[in-house]
C-alpha positions as CSV (number, residue, x, y, z in Angstrom):
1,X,1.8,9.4,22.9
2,X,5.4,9.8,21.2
3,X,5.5,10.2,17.6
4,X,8.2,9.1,15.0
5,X,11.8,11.3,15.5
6,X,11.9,11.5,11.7
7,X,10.2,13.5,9.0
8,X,8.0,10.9,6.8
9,X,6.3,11.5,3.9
10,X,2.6,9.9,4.0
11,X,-0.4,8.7,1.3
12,X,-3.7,7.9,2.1
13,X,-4.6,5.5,-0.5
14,X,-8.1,5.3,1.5
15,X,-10.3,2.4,0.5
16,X,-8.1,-0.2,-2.4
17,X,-9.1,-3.4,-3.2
18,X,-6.5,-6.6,-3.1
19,X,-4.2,-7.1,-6.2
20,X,-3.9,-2.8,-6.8
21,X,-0.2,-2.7,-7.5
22,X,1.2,0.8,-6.5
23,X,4.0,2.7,-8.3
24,X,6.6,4.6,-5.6
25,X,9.3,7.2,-7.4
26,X,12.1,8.5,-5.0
27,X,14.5,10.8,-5.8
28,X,17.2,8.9,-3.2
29,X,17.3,5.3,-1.0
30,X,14.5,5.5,0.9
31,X,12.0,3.3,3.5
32,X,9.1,2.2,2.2
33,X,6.0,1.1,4.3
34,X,2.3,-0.2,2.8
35,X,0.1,-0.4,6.1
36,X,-3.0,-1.2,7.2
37,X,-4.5,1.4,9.2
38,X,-4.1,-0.4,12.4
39,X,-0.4,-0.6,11.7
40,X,-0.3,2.7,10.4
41,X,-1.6,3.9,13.9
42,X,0.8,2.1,15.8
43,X,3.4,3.5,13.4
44,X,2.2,6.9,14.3
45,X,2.3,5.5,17.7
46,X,6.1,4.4,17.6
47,X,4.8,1.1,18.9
48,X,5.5,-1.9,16.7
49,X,3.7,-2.1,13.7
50,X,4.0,-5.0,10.6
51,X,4.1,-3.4,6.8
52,X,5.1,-4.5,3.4
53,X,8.0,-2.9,1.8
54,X,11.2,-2.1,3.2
55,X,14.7,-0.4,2.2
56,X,14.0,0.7,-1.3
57,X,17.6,1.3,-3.2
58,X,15.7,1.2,-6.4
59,X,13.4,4.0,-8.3
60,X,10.5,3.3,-9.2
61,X,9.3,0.5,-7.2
62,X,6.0,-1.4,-7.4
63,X,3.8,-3.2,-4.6
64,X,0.3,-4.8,-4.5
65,X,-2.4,-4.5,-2.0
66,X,-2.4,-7.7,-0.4
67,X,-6.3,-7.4,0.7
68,X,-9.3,-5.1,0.2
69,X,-9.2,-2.3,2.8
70,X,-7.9,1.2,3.7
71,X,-4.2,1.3,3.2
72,X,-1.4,3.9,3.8
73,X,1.9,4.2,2.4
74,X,4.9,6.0,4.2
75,X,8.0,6.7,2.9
76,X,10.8,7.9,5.4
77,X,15.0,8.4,5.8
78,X,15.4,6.5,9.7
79,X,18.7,5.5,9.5
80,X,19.5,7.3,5.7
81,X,20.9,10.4,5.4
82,X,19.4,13.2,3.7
83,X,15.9,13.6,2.3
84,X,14.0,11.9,-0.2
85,X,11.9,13.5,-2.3
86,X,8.5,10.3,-3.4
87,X,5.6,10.2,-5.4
88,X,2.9,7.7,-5.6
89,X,0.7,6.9,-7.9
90,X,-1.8,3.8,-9.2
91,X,-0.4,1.8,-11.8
92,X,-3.3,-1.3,-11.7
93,X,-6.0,-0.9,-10.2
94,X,-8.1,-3.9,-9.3
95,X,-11.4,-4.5,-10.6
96,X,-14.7,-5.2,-8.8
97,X,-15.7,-8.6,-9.1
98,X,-17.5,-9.9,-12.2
99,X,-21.1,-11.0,-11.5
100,X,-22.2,-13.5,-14.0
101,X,-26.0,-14.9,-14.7
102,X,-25.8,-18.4,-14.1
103,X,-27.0,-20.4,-17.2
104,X,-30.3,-20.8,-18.0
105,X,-31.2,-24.4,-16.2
106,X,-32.6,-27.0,-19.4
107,X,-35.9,-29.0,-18.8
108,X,-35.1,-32.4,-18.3
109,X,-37.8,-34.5,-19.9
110,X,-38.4,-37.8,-18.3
């Protein structure tokens, strides 16, 4: 298996639910890449993979978990020069789903 001819920088975010909105600081342009970790195998892989983000020309930059699930960020220079220094962090995290009682059902006289 071949591996990526560039230096990447990568985040476990391990287990996020959907709607966590990330927060990604880079000291210079930089790609951005939120993964699945299927895609983030086949990244690892070189093979093709799918990812949210893209060429990031902006600091700080936020993205959202699109689903619940394990997730993993990379942030590399292909076709940039230079290195970028990154940092990620959570900005809003999801919450759990509420569980509400249902109402108390009323007594129907008849």
């Amino acid at each position: 298996m071949s591996k990526p001819a560039f230096r990447y920088s990568h985040y476990d975010l391990r287990e996020q639910r959907a709607g966590t909105v990330i927060e990604i600081t880079l000291s210079a342009i930089a790609n951005v890449r939120l993964m699945n970790g299927s895609n983030f195998e086949r990244f690892t892989e070189t093979l093709k993979h799918q990812f949210i983000g893209g060429v990031a020309k902006k600091s700080p930059i936020r993205l959202t978990i699109p689903e619940s699930g394990h997730w993993h960020l990379v942030v590399d220079m292909e076709g940039h020069n230079g290195l970028a220094e990154s940092s990620v962090k959570i900005v809003d995290a999801a919450l759990a789903p509420r569980m509400q009682k249902a109402p108390p059902e009323t007594a129907t006289g008849r």
